[in-house]
C-alpha positions as CSV (number, residue, x, y, z in Angstrom):
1,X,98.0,64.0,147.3
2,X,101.3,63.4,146.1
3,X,102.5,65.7,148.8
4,X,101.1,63.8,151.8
5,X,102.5,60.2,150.2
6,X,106.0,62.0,150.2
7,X,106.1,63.1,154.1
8,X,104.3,59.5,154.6
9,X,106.7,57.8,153.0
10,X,109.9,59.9,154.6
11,X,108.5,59.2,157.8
12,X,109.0,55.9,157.2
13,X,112.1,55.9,156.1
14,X,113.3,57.9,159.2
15,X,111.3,56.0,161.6
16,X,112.9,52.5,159.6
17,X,116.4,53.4,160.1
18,X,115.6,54.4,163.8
19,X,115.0,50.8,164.5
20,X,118.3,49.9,162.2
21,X,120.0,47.0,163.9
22,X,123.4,45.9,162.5
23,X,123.1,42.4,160.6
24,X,124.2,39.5,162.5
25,X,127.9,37.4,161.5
26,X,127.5,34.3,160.9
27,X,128.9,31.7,163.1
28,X,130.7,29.5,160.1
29,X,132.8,33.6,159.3
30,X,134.3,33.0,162.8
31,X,138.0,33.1,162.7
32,X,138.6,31.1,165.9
33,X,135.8,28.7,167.5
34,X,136.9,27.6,171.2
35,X,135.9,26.1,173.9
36,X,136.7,27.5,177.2
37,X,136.5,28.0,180.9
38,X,136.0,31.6,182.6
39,X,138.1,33.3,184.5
40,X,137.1,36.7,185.0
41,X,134.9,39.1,183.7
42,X,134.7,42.9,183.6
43,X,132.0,45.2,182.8
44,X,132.7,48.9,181.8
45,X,129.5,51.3,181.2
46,X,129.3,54.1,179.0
47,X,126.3,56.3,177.7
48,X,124.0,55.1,174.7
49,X,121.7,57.6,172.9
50,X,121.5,60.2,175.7
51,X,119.9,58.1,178.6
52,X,121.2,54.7,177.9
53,X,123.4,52.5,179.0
54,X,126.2,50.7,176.5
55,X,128.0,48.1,178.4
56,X,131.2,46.6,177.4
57,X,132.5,43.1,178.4
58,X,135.7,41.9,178.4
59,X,136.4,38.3,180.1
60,X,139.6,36.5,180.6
61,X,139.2,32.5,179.5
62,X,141.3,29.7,179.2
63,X,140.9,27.7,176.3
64,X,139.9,23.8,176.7
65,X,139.8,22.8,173.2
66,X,139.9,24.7,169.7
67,X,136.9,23.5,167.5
68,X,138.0,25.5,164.5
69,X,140.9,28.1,163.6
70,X,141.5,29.5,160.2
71,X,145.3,29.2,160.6
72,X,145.3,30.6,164.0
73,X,147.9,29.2,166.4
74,X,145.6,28.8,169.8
75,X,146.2,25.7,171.6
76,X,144.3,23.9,175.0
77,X,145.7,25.9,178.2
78,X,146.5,29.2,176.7
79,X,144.9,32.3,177.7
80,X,142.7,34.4,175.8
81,X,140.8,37.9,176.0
82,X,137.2,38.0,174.8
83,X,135.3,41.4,174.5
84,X,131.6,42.0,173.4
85,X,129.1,44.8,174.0
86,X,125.3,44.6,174.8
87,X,123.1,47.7,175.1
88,X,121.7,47.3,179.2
89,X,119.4,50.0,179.3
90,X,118.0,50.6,176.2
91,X,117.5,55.1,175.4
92,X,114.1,56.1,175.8
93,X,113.9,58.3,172.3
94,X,114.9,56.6,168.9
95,X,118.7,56.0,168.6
96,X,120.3,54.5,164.9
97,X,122.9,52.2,166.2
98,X,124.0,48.5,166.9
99,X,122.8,46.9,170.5
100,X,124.6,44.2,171.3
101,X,124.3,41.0,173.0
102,X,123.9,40.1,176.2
103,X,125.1,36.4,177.2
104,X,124.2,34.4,180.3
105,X,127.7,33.0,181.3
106,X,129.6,34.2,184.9
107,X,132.9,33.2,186.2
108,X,133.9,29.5,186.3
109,X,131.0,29.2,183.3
110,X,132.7,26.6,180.3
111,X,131.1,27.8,176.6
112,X,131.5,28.2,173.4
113,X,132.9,31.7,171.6
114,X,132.7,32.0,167.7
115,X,135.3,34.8,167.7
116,X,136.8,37.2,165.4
117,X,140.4,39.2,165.4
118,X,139.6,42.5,167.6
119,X,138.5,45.4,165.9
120,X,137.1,48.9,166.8
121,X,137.1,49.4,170.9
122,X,138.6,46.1,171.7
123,X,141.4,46.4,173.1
124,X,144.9,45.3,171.1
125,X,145.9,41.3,171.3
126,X,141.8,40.5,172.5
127,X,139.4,38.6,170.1
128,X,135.7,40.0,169.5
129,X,132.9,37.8,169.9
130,X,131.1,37.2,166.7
131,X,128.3,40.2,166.6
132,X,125.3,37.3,166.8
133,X,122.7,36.6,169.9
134,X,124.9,32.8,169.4
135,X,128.3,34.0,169.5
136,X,128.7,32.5,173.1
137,X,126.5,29.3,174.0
138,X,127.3,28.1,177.7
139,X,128.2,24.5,177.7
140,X,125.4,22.5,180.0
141,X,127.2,20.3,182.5
C-alpha cells in the first residue's frame, strides 16, 4: 500500500512541474512604465519542447509620456526597444518551462509597457516587458 501511494504521489509531482508556469512580475516592480506609440515590430521563431514554436518580439516605440521611472532618464520623443516572448504553438508532449505572452498591439498601436532593464536573450540597450499577461495594455482611442 505504501508502495502504490509513493508512485501515486511521484506522479504527481512530475506531472505538477510539467504544467510549471513561471510566476508572474508585478506591474508596481516595473522599472520604467511608458506610454508609447509603435513603430515596428519583429518576430523571430525558434523551437519550444521539440514541436513547438517560441516566438520572440522585439518592437521599436517612441515614448509619448513616462508614467513612472525608478531614476531612469527616459523622456517624451525618445526611442526605445521593447522585447517579450510568447509560446505560439504550444509542444504537443509535456514541456517544464515559461510561455509567454502574447499581446494584441500592431504597428502605429499607442499602449502601455510596465518594463524592466533587459536580461537573458534581449538584446543589449532594449528593455523586457514585465513577464505578466498585463505588461502591455493598448491604449483605446
Amino acid at each position: 500500500m505504501k508502495r502504490i501511494a509513493a508512485v501515486i504521489l511521484g506522479l504527481m509531482i512530475c506531472f505538477g512541474e510539467a504544467r510549471a508556469e513561471r510566476p508572474p512580475q508585478a506591474r508596481d516592480k516595473a522599472k520604467l512604465v511608458v506610454a508609447a506609440t509603435v513603430k515596428k515590430i519583429t518576430s523571430k521563431e525558434s523551437s519550444f519542447g521539440g514541436d513547438g514554436t517560441r516566438t520572440d518580439y522585439t518592437a521599436e516605440v517612441v515614448v509619448d509620456s513616462v508614467e513612472s521611472g525608478d531614476g531612469v532618464k527616459v523622456k517624451p520623443g525618445e526611442k526605445l526597444t521593447v522585447a517579450w516572448f510568447h509560446v505560439t504553438k504550444k509542444p504537443s508532449g509535456p514541456f517544464v518551462g515559461a510561455y509567454g505572452h502574447g499581446y494584441d498591439i500592431k504597428e502605429k498601436d499607442q499602449a502601455n509597457f510596465w518594463l524592466m532593464p533587459g536580461g537573458q536573450g534581449v538584446a543589449k540597450g532594449a528593455w523586457a516587458v514585465i513577464y505578466n499577461k498585463n505588461g502591455v495594455e493598448k491604449i483605446k482611442k
